[in-house]
C-alpha positions in Angstrom: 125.7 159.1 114.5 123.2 157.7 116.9 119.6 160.1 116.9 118.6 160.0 120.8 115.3 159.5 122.4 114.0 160.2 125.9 112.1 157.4 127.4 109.9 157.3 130.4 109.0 153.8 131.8 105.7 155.5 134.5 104.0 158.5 134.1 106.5 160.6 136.7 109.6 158.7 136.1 112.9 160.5 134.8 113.6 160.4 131.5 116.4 157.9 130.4 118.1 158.5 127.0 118.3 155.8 124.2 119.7 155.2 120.8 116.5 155.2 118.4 118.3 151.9 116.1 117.1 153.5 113.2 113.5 153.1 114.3 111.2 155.9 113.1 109.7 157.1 116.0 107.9 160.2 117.9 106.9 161.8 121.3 104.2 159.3 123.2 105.1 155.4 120.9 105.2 153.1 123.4 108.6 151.4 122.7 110.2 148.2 123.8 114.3 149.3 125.6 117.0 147.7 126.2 118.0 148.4 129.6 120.6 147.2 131.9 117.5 144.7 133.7 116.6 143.5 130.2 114.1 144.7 127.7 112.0 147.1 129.2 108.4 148.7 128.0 108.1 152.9 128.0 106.9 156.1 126.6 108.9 158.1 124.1 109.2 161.3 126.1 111.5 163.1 123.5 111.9 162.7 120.1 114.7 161.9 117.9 116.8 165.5 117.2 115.2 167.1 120.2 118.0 166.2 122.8 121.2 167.8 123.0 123.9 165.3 122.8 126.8 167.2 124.6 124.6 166.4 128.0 124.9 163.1 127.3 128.0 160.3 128.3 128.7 157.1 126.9 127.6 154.3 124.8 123.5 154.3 124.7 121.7 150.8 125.0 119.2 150.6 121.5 115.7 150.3 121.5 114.7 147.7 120.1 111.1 147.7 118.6 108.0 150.3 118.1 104.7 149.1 119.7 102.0 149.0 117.4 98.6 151.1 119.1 95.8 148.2 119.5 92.8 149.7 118.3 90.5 146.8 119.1 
């Protein structure tokens, strides 16, 4: 079973739904999507187990990578 995240790609955007890949991650990682245009940077909006999966319809494209914070 997939756990779901909700992504946002701006600050007002909607939030699109992805399949975390087994990635540990919570609300406000950046994360690197796949989407239909291709791999796609965002915000993780929702974390995994906070979205109800009956509202949801067919396959989910994966995210594919966490981005590290650069604390330079």
């Amino acid at each position: 079973m997939s756990t779901i995240i909700g992504v946002r790609f701006k600050r007002n955007d909607r939030v699109q739904y992805f399949d975390s890949a087994g990635i540990s991650l919570s609300a406000g990682d950046r994360v690197v999507v796949e989407t239909e245009d291709g791999p796609r940077e965002g915000w993780v909006a929702i974390a995994p187990g906070q979205v109800a999966h009956s509202d949801l319809k067919g396959p989910l494209s994966p995210a594919l990578k966490r981005i590290e914070p650069d604390f330079d």
